[in-house]
N, C-alpha and C positions, 0 to 999 in steps of 0.2 A: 462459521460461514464467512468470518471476515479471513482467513488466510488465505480460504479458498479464492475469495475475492483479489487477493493480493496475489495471488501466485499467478492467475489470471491475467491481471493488471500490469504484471510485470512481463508476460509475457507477450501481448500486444505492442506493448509501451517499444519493449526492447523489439520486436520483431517490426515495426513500424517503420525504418525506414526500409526496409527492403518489401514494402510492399508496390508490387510495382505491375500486378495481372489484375485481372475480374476476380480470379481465384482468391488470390492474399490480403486482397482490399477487403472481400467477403469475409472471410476470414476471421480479417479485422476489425470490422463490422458486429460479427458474432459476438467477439471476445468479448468488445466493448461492451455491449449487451449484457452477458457472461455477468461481468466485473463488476456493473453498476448495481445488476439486479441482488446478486449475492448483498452487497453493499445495504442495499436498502432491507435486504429480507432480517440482516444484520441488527438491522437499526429496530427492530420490531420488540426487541428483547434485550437489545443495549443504549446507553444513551445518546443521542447521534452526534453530540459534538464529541466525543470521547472516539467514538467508533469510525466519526471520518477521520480523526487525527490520525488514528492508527492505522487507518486505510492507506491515508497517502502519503503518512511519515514511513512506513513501512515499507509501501510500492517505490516510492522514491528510493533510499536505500535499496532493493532490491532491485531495481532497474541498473543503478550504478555497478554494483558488484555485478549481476549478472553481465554488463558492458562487456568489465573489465575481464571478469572470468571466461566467460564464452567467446566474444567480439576482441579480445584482444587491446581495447581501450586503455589507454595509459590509467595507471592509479597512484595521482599524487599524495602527498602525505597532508595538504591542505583538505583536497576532496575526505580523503577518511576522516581527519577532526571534522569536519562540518557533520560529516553524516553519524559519526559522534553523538556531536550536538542534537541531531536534530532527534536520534534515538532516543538521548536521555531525556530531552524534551517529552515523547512519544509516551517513555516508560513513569515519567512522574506525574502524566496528564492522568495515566490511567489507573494509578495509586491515587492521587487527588480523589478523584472519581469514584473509588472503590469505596473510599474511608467514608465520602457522605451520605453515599447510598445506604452503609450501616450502621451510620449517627442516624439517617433519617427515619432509620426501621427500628430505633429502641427508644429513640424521642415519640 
């Protein structure tokens, strides 16, 4: 539920500035909706600090490539290390995370 969320998230995020009718604003509205709700239905069965990291370290990186991919946005070689960063950050939160949920379950 959390990708779906992200796929979402990034689709608002990025479609957001060309919101510019009743239509697209609605739209956007929905997504929002869409993105949050997945988000929390998410958190029901994961842990939420882990599951929002991955929410928005995720949507973030995905917003940007999608920028760049779709939109044409320049992609500096700075921007990619940060979001690097900010993946591997994302990717060791949720190994942290994994390991003590199954320390916690044989303790």
């Amino acid at each position: 539920m959390v990708w779906l969320g992200v796929i979402v998230e990034v689709g608002w995020v990025s479609g957001l500035k060309y919101a510019d009718s009743f239509l697209t604003w609605s739209l956007t509205i929905v997504a929002i909706y869409l993105s949050m709700h997945a988000l929390l239905v998410a958190t029901r069965s994961l842990p939420v600090g882990t599951t929002y990291a991955v929410f928005t370290g995720m949507g973030t990186a995905g917003t940007v490539i999608t920028e760049a991919v779709v939109f044409g946005e320049p992609l500096q070689g700075i921007k990619i290390l940060l979001i690097s960063i900010l993946l591997i950050g994302v990717i060791g939160l949720k190994m942290v995370s994994n390991q003590k949920s199954v320390e916690g379950e044989k303790g």
